[in-house]
C-alpha positions in Angstrom: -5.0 15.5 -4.6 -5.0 13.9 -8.3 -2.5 11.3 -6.8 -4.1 9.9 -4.3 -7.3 9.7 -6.4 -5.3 8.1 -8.9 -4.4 5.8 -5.8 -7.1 3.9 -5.3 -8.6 0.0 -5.9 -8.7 -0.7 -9.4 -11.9 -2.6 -8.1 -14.8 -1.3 -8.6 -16.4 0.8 -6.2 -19.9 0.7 -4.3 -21.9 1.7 -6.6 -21.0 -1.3 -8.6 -22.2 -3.6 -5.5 -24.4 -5.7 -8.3 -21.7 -7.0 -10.3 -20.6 -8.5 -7.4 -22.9 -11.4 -7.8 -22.0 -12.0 -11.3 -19.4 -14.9 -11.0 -17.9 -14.3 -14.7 -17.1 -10.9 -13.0 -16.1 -12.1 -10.2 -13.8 -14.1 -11.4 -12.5 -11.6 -13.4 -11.4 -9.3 -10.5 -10.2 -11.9 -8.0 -7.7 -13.1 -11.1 -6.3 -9.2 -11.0 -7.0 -9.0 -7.0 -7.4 -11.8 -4.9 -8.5 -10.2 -2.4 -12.0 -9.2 -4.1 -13.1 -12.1 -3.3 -14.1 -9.8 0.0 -16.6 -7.7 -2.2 -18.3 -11.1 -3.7 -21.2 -12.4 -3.1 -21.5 -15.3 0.1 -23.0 -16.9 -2.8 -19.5 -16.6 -4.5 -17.6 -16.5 -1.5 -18.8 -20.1 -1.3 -17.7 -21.4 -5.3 -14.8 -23.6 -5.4 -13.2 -21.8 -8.5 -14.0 -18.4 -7.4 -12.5 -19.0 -4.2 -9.5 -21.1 -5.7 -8.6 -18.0 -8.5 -8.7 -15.6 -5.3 -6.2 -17.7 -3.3 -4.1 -18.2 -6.1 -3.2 -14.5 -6.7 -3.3 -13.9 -2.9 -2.8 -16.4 -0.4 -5.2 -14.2 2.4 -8.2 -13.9 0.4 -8.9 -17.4 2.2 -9.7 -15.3 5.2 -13.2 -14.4 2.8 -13.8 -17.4 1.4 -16.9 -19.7 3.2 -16.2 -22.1 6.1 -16.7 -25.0 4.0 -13.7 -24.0 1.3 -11.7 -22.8 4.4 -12.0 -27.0 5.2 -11.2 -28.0 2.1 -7.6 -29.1 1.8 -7.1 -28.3 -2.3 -8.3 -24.6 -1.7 -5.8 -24.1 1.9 -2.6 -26.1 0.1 -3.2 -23.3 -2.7 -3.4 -20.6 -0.5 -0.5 -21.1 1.5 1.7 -21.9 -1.5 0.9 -18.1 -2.2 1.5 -16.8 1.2 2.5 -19.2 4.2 0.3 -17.1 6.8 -3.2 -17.4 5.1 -3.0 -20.7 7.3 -4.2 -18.8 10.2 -7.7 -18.8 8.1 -7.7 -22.2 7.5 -10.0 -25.0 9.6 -8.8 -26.0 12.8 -8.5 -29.3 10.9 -6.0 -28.7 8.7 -3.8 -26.6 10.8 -3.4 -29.5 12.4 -2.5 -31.3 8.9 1.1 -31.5 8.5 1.2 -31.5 5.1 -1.0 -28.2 4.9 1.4 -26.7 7.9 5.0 -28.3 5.8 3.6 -26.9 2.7 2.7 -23.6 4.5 6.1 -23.3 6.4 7.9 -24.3 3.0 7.1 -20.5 2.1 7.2 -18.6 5.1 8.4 -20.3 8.6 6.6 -18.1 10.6 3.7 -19.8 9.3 4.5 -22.3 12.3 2.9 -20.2 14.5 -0.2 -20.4 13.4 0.0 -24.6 13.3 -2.0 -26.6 16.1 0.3 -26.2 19.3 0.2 -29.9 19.3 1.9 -30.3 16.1 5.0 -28.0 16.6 7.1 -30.2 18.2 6.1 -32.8 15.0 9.9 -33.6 14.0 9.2 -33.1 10.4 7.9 -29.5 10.8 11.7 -28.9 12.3 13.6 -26.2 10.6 16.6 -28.5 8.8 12.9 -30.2 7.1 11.6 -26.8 5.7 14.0 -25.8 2.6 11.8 -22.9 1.5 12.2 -19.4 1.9 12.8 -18.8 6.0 10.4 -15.5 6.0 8.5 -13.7 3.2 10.8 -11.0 3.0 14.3 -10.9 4.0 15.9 -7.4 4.0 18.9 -7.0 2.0 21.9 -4.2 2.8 22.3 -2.2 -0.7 25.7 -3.5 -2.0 28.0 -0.6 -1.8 30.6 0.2 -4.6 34.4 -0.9 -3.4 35.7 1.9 -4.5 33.5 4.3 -2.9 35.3 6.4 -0.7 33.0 8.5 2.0 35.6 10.6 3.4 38.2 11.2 0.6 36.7 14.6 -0.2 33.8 16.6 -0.1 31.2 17.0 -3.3 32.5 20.1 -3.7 35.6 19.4 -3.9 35.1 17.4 -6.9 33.8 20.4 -8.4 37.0 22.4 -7.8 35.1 24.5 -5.6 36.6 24.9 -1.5 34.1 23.5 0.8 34.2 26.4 2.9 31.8 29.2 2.4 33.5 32.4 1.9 
């Protein structure tokens, strides 16, 4: 039970809703969290620098911010530096912008689905013209020892004990 108490948002919980509204606070969290920017203020939600800290430690906290920064191309460019996908939160506008929607699929391809339709065929969004990272995360096979042998003998055998149970 202690673990998962220990688990939870280093945010600040409800009964903190107040500070919330303070914007040196505010700031404070969304530099450790981003994704405060969710528990801010629409005041807040609605500040240029707030907004800009949030996106820079997490790409998705664009998703909170007001539909005015969501317009405005500084604050999307930043947030899809941090993660490609927070362009499915941008304006219509800009993800039709194909330097928001390179810059986006510069750091995760699969940000290309989330571009205007009409700008996917757009030779420079073509995959030999992206020389980012093709995905987020790439899964990697654990590099085995060579001389590993899985079927020279048993553990037990190593132990000098038979691996038979007698």
């Amino acid at each position: 039970f202690g673990y998962y108490s220990d688990c939870r948002s280093r945010m600040p919980q409800d009964d903190d809703d107040a500070m919330w509204g303070n914007r040196e606070f505010v700031l404070m969290q969304v530099r450790k969290n981003g994704y405060g920017l969710q528990r801010a203020t629409e005041e807040l939600q609605a500040d240029p620098e707030v907004v800009l800290e949030a996106v820079q430690q997490n790409g998705i906290a664009l998703l909170h911010a007001s539909e005015e920064l969501r317009a405005d191309k500084a604050v999307v460019l930043e947030a899809v530096r941090q993660d490609g996908f927070a362009l499915r939160f941008a304006a219509p506008k800009l993800r039709a912008d194909p330097e928001v929607v390179l810059e986006a699929a510069r750091q995760d391809v699969r940000a290309l689905r989330c571009a205007d339709p009409e700008l996917r065929g757009d030779p420079r969004l073509r995959k030999k013209n992206i020389k980012g990272r093709p995905t987020r995360w790439q899964p990697q096979a654990p590099e085995l020892p060579s001389s590993t042998s899985w079927t020279s003998s048993s553990p037990s055998a190593e132990f000098g004990r038979s691996s038979r149970l007698a």
